[in-house]
C-alpha positions in Angstrom: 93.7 86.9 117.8 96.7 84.8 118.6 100.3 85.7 117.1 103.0 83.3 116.6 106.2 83.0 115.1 106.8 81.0 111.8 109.3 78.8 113.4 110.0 75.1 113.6 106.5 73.4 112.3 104.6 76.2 112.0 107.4 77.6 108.8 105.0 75.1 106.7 101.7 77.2 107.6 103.8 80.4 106.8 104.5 79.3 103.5 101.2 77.6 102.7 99.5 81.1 103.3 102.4 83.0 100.9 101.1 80.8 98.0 97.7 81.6 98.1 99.1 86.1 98.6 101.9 85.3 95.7 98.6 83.7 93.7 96.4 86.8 94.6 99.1 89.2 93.6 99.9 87.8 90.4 98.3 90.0 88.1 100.3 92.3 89.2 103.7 90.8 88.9 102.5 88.9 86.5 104.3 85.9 88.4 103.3 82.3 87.4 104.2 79.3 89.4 106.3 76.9 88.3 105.8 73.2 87.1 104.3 71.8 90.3 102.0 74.8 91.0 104.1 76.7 93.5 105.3 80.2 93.1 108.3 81.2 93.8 109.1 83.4 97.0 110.5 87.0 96.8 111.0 87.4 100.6 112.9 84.3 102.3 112.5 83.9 105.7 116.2 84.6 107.7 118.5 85.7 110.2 116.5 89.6 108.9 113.7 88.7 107.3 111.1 87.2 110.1 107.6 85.6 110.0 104.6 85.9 111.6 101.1 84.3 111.7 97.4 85.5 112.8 95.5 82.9 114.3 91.7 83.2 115.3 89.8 80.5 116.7 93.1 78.1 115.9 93.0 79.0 112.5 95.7 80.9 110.6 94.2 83.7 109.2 97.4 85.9 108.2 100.8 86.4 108.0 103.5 88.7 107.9 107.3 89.0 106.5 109.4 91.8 108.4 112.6 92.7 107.4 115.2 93.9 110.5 118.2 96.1 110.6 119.4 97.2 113.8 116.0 99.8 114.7 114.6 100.1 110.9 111.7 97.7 109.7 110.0 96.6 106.6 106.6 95.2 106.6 108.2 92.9 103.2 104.7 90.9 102.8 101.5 91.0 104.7 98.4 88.7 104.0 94.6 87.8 105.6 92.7 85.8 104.2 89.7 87.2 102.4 87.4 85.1 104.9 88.7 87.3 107.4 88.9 90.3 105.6 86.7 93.8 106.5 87.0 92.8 110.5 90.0 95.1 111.2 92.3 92.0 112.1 95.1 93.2 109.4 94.9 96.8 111.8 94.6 94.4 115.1 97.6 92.2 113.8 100.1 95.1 112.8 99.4 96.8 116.4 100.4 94.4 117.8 103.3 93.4 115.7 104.2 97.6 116.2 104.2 97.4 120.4 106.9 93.7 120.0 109.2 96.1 117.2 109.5 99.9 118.1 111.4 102.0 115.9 111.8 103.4 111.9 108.9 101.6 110.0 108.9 101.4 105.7 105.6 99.9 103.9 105.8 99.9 100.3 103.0 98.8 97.8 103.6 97.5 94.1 101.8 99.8 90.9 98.3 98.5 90.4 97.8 97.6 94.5 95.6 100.2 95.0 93.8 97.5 97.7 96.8 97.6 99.5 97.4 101.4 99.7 94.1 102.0 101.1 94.6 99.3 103.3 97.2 100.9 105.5 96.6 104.3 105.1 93.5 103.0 107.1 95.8 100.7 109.5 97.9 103.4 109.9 94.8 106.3 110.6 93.5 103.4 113.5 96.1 103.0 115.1 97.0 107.2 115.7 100.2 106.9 113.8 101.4 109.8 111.6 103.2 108.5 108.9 104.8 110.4 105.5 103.4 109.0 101.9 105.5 109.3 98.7 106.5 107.5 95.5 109.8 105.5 95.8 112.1 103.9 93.4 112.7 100.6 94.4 115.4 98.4 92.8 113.3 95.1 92.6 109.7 97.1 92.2 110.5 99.6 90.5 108.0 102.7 91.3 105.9 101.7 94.7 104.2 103.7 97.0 105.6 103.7 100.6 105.0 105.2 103.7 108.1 106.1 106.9 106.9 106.4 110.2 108.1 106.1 113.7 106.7 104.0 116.3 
């Protein structure tokens, strides 16, 4: 697996791949794209919020939105592909994403995203890293599930 940084030409694969995760998280957030078919982002990518994209074989499998402040993280948005799915490369991509970013990690998961919340309990049980679970009020989400942790 290959990891690059949505910058430059490769900001138009980022947001190619967040249409088809906004499109698979609809019914949950009950989100509906607009006029011409494309949904509308929640996570921007800026001087904070930062992309990044899985590639295997050339192709982008994946991507991630990570949001910065000083030592804290947030994983904001994280895709694969369901092609690529049930090959540990979500667990593959985040390592490696965790050994570029050390510090004070936050992953939350929307109500109804039950996919999601087994999804990086397991990420988090690969990769050895002991993390705290709870129910958080979050001013855009509302009630999400979320896990802390140090890396």
């Amino acid at each position: 697996m290959e990891i690059r940084q949505a910058v430059g030409p490769l900001t138009q694969v980022y947001f190619n791949l967040v249409q088809a995760y906004e499109a698979e998280f609809s019914a949950l957030t009950k989100k509906l794209p607009d006029s011409n078919g494309v949904f509308q982002l929640d996570t921007p990518l800026d001087e904070q919020h930062f992309g990044y994209l899985a590639y295997e074989n050339e192709f982008p499998v994946g991507f991630i939105n990570i949001f910065k402040a000083h030592n804290n993280f947030e994983v904001c948005e994280f895709y694969i592909v369901p092609a690529a799915r049930k090959r540990k490369l979500g667990s593959a991509f985040m390592s490696r994403v965790w050994q570029m970013y050390p510090g004070h990690w936050q992953i939350k998961q929307i109500q109804g995203a039950d996919h999601a919340i087994s999804f990086w309990r397991s990420v988090l049980t690969l990769n050895s890293i002991d993390y705290i679970e709870s129910q958080y009020q979050d001013d855009y989400w509302g009630e999400v599930n979320r896990q802390v942790f140090t890396i």
